[in-house]
C-alpha positions as CSV (number, residue, x, y, z in Angstrom):
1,X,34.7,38.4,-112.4
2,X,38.2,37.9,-111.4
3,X,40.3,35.2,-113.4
4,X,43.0,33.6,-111.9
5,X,45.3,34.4,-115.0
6,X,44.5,35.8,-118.5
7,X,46.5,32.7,-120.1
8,X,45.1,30.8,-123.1
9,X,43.9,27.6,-121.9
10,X,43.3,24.7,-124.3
11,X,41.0,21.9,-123.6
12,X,41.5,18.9,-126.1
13,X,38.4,16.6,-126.7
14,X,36.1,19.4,-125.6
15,X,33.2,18.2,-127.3
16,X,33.0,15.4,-125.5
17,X,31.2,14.6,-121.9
18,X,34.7,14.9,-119.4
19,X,35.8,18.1,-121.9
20,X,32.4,20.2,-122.3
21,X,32.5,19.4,-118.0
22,X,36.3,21.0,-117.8
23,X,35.6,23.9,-119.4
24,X,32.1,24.7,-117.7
25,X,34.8,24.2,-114.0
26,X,37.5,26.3,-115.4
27,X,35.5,28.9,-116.0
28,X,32.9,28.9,-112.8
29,X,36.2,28.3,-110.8
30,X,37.6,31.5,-112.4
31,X,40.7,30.3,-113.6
32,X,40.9,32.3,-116.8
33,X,38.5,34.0,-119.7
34,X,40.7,32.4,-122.5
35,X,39.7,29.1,-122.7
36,X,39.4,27.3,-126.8
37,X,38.0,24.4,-127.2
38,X,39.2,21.9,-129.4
39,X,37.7,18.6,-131.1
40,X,38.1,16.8,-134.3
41,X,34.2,16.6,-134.7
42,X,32.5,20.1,-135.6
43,X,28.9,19.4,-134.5
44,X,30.4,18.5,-130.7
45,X,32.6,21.3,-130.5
46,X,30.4,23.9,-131.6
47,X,27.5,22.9,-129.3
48,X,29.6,22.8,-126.2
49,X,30.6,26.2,-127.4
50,X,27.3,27.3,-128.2
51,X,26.1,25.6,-124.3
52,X,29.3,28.1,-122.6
53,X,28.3,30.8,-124.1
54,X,24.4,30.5,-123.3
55,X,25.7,30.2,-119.6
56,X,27.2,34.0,-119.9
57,X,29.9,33.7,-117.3
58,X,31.2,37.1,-117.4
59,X,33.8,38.6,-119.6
60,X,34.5,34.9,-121.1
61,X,36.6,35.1,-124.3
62,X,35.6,31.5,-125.4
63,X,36.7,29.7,-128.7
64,X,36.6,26.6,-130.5
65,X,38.3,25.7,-133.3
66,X,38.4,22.3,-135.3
67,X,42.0,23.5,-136.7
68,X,45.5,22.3,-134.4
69,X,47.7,24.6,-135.3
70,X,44.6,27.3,-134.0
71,X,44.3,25.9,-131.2
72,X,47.3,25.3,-129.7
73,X,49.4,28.3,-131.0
74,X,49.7,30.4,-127.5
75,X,48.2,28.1,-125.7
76,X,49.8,28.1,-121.9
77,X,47.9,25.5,-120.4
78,X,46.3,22.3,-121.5
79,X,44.6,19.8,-120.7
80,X,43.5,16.9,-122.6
81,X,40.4,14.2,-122.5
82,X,41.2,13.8,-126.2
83,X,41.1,10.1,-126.2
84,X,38.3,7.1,-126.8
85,X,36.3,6.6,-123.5
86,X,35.8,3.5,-122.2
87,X,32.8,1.1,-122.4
88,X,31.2,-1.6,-120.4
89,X,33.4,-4.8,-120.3
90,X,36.9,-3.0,-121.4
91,X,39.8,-2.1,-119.3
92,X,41.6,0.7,-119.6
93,X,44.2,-1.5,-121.1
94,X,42.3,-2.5,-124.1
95,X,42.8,1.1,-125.1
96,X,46.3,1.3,-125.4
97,X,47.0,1.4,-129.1
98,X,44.4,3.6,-130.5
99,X,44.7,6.2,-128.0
100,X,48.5,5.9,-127.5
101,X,48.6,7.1,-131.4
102,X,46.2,10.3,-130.1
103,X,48.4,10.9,-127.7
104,X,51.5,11.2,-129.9
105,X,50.0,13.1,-132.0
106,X,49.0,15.1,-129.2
107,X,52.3,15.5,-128.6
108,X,53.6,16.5,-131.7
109,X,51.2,19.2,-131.5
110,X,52.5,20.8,-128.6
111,X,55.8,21.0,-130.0
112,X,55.1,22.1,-133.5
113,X,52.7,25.0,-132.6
114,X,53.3,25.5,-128.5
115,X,56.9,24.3,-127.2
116,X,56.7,27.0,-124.6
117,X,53.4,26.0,-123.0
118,X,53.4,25.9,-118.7
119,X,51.9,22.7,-117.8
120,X,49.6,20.1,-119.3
121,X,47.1,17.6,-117.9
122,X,46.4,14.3,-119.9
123,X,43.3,12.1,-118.7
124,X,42.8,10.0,-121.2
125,X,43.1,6.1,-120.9
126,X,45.5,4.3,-120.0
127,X,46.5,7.5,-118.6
128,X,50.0,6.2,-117.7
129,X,51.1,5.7,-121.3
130,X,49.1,8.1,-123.1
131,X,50.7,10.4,-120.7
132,X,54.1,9.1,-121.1
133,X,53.5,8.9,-125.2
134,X,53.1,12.7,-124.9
135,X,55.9,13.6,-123.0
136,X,58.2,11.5,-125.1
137,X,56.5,13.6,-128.3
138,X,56.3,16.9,-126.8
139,X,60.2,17.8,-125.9
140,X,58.4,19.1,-122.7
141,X,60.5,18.3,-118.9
142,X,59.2,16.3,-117.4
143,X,57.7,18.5,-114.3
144,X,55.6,20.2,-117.2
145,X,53.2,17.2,-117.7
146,X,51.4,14.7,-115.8
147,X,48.5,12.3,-115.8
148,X,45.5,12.0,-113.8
149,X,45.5,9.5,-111.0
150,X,44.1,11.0,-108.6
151,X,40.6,9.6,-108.9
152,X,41.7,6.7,-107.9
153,X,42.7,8.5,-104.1
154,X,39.7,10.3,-103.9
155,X,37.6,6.9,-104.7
156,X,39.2,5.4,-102.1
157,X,38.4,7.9,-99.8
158,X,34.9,8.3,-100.6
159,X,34.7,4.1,-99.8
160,X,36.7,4.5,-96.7
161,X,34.3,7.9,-95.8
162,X,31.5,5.9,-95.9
163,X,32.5,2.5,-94.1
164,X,33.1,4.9,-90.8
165,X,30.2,7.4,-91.5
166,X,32.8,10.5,-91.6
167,X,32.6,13.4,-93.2
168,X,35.1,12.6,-96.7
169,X,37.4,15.3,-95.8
170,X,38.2,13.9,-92.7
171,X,39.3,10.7,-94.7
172,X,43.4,12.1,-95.0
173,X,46.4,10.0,-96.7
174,X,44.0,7.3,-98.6
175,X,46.0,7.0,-101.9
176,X,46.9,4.8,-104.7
177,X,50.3,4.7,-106.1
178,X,51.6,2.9,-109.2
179,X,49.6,2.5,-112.6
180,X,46.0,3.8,-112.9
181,X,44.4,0.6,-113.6
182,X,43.7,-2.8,-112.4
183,X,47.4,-3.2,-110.9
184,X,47.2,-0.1,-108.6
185,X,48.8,0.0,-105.4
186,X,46.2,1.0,-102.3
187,X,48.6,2.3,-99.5
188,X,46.1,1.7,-96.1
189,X,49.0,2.9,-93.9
190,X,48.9,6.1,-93.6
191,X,45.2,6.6,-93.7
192,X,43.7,8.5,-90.9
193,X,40.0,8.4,-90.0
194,X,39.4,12.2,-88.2
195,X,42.6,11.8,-87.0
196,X,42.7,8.2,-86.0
197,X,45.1,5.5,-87.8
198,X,43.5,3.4,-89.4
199,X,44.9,0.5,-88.3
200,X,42.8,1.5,-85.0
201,X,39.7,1.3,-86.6
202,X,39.0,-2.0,-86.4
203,X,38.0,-2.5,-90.3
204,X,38.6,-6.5,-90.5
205,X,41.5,-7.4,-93.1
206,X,38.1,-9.4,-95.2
207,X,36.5,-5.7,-95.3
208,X,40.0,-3.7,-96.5
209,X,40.2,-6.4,-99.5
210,X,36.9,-5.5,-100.8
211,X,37.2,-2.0,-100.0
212,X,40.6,-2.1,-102.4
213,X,38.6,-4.3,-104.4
214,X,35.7,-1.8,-104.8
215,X,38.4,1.5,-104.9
216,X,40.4,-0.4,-108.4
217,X,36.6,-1.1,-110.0
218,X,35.8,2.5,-109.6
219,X,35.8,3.4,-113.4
220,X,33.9,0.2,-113.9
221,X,31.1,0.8,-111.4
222,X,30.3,4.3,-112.9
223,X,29.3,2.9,-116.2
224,X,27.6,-0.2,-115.0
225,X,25.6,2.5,-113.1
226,X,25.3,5.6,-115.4
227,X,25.6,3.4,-118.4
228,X,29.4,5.1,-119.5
229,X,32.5,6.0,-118.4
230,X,32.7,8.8,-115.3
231,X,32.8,12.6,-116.5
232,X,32.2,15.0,-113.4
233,X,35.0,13.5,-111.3
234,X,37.6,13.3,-113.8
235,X,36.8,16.7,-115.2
236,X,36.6,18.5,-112.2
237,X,39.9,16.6,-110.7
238,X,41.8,17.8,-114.0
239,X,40.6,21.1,-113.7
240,X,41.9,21.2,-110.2
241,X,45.7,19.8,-111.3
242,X,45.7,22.9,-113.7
243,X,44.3,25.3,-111.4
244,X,47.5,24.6,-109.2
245,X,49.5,25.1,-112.1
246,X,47.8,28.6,-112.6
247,X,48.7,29.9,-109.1
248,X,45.6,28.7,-107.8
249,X,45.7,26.2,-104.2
250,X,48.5,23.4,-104.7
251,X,47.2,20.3,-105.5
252,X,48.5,17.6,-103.2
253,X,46.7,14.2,-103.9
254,X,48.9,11.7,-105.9
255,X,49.6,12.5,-109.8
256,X,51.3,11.0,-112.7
257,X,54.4,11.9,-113.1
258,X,57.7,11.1,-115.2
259,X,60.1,8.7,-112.7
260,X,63.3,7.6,-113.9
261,X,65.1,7.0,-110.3
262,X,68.1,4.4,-110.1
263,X,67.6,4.8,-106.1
264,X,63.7,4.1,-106.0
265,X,64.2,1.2,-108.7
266,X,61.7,2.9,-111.0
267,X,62.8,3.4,-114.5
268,X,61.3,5.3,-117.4
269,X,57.3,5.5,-116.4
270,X,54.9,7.6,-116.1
271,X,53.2,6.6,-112.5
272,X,51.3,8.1,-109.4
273,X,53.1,9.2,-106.8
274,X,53.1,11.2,-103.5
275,X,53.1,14.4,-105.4
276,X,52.8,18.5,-105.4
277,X,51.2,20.8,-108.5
278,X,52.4,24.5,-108.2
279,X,53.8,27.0,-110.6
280,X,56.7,25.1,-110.4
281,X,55.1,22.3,-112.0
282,X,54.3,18.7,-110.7
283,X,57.0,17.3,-108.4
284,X,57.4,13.9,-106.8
285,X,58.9,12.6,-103.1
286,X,59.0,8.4,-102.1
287,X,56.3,6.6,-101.4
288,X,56.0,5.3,-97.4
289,X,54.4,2.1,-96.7
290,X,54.5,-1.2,-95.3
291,X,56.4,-4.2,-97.1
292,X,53.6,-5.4,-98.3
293,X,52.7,-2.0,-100.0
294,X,55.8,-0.9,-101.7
295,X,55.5,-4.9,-102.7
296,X,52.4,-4.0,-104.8
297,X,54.1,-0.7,-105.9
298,X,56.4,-2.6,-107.5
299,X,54.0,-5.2,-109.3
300,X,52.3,-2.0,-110.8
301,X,55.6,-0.6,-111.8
302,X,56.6,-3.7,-113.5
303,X,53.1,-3.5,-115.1
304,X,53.3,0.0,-116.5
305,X,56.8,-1.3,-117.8
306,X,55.1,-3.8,-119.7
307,X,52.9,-1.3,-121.6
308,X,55.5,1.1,-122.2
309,X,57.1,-2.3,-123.9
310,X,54.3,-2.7,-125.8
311,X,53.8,0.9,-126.8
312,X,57.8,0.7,-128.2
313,X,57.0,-2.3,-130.0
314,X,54.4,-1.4,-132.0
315,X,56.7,2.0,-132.8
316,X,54.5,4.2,-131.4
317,X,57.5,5.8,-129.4
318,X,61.4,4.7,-129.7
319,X,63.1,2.5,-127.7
320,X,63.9,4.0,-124.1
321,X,67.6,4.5,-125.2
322,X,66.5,6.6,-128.1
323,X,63.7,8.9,-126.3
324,X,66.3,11.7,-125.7
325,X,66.2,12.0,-130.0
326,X,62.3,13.3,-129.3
327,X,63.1,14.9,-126.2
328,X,66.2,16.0,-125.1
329,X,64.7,16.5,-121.3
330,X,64.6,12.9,-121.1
C-alpha cells in the first residue's frame, strides 16, 4: 500500500468512539503506517489496537501506548478527540472547564515531548476554546493548529441538499462561521444550489430559519437519534483536515483558526473561518456576507470572547496580555 507520508501520527483519545473511527480513516485513506494511539484508559486503547490490527491493512506499524511522553515524542501530526463527549440535554458549553483542563494539558504535552510537530487537529468540545487552550499551552504558531468546525458546513449542506433533492456535492459555499456552538453564524449568501444562488430558489425566509435552526442542533439530533454524541462525521472530517496537512487534497471548508485582526474587529479567538489546510498549515481570508450575516458573525465572536473570559478566570490560561509568556507566537 502507498502511504501518503511515513510520519508518526498521534491520535489522542483513541479508545474512544470518534478516535478508534480516526485511525481506522487514516489508515484506509492511506495517509501513513505510523499511527500510535493514545488513551488514559488501558482496556480502550488496547482493544482499538487489538480491532486495527485484526483489520491487517498492509504494512501498518500501529502502536498504543498509555504513557505521554511515548506517545508524543516524534510525533508529526496529531489529532486529538481527547476530551468528555457530550450527552443528551448538555451543550457544548457545559463542557468548558473539565475539558479546557485536558486541553492544556494537551498542550503542555506537545511542548514538553514534541515542539517541533507539523500540524494538529483538536475536536473536542467546545472546540473553540479547547482549541485555543492548546495553542496558548503549546508554543505552537498559530497556522500549526486548528479546531474542527467544519461539521457544522457540511450539516448545513446535507439540510440544504435535501430541501432541493440535489446531489450534496452540488450544495457549494453553505458555511458556518463564528463559534461551533449554539451562536454560530449560517452565511446563506453565497450558497449555490447546482449552480444557482440561492436566493433564486425560492426557499421561503419561514423555511431558511428552521433549516439554520435544524443545521446549529446538529450535534443534538445525533444523540437524540443514536442515543450519543456523533463519531463517523467528526472523525472522518478530522482525518480529512490532517490529510491536507500531509500533502494530501487541500481542505477548503471553514476551520478554526487563531484570529487576532485589529482590521476584522476580531481579537484573540479561536473561530471558523473561510479557510485553506495545506503543508503550509491552516490559513484564514474575510468572511463575505450580507449585513445581517457578518451581524451574527459578530454576536458569535463576542460569544467565544466570553468563554475565553471565563476560561482566564478560572486560571486555566493567563490573561490575553500575558499569553506571549506561554507562547511567544502569540
Amino acid at each position: 500500500m502507498n502511504y501518503l507520508t511515513n510520519d508518526k501520527l498521534l491520535i489522542v483519545g483513541a479508545g474512544g468512539m470518534i478516535g478508534s473511527n480516526m485511525v481506522q480513516s487514516a489508515l484506509m485513506l492511506g495517509l501513513t503506517p505510523n499511527i500510535c494511539l493514545y488513551d488514559i484508559y488501558e482496556p480502550g486503547v488496547h482493544g482499538v489496537f487489538d480491532e486495527m490490527q485484526q483489520c491487517a491493512f498492509p504494512g501498518a506499524n500501529i502502536t498504543y501506548t498509555v504513557d505521554a511522553e511515548e506517545a508524543f515524542t516524534g510525533a508529526k501530526f496529531i489529532i486529538s478527540s481527547g476530551g468528555a463527549p457530550r450527552k443528551e440535554g448538555m451543550t457544548r458549553e457545559d463542557l468548558l472547564k473539565g475539558n479546557c483542563q485536558i486541553a492544556a494539558d494537551f498542550g503542555e504535552n506537545i511542548k514538553k515531548y514534541c515542539p517541533s510537530v507539523n500540524f494538529v487537529v483538536v475536536i473536542f468540545n467546545p472546540a473553540d476554546v479547547t482549541a485555543l487552550t492548546a495553542l496558548i499551552h503549546s508554543g505552537l504558531k498559530a497556522n500549526q493548529l486548528t479546531s474542527l468546525a467544519a461539521l457544522d458546513s457540511t450539516r448545513l449542506q446535507q439540510a440544504l441538499a435535501l430541501e432541493f433533492g440535489v446531489q450534496q456535492d452540488k450544495v457549494t459555499g453553505a458555511h458556518t462561521y463564528g463559534g461551533h456552538g449554539e451562536q454560530m453564524a449560517v452565511f446563506a449568501s453565497q450558497v449555490k444550489v447546482d449552480g444557482k444562488p440561492l436566493s433564486e430558489m425560492g426557499l421561503s425566509a419561514e423555511r431558511w430559519e428552521e433549516i439554520k435552526h435544524h443545521t446549529v442542533q446538529g450535534g443534538s439530533n445525533i444523540i437524540k437519534l443514536r442515543g450519543r454524541s456523533s463519531f463517523q462525521s467528526p472523525a472522518y472530517v478530522a482525518v480529512k483536515m490532517i490529510e491536507a496537512a500531509m500533502g494530501g487534497e487541500k481542505f477548503t471548508l471553514p476551520a478554526g483558526c487563531y484570529v487576532n485582526d485589529e482590521k476584522l474587529g476580531f481579537k484573540n479567538v479561536m473561530m471558523a473561518m473561510p479557510t485553506t489546510i495545506d503543508t503550509t498549515g491552516v490559513h484564514y481570508v474575510a468572511p463575505q456576507g450580507t449585513a445581517d450575516e457578518m451581524a451574527s458573525l459578530n454576536a458569535s465572536y463576542e460569544h467565544l470572547c466570553k468563554m475565553r473570559d471565563e476560561i482566564v478566570g478560572l486560571g486555566i490560561v493567563p490573561a490575553v496580555a500575558d499569553w506571549k509568556n506561554d507562547n511567544a507566537n502569540l
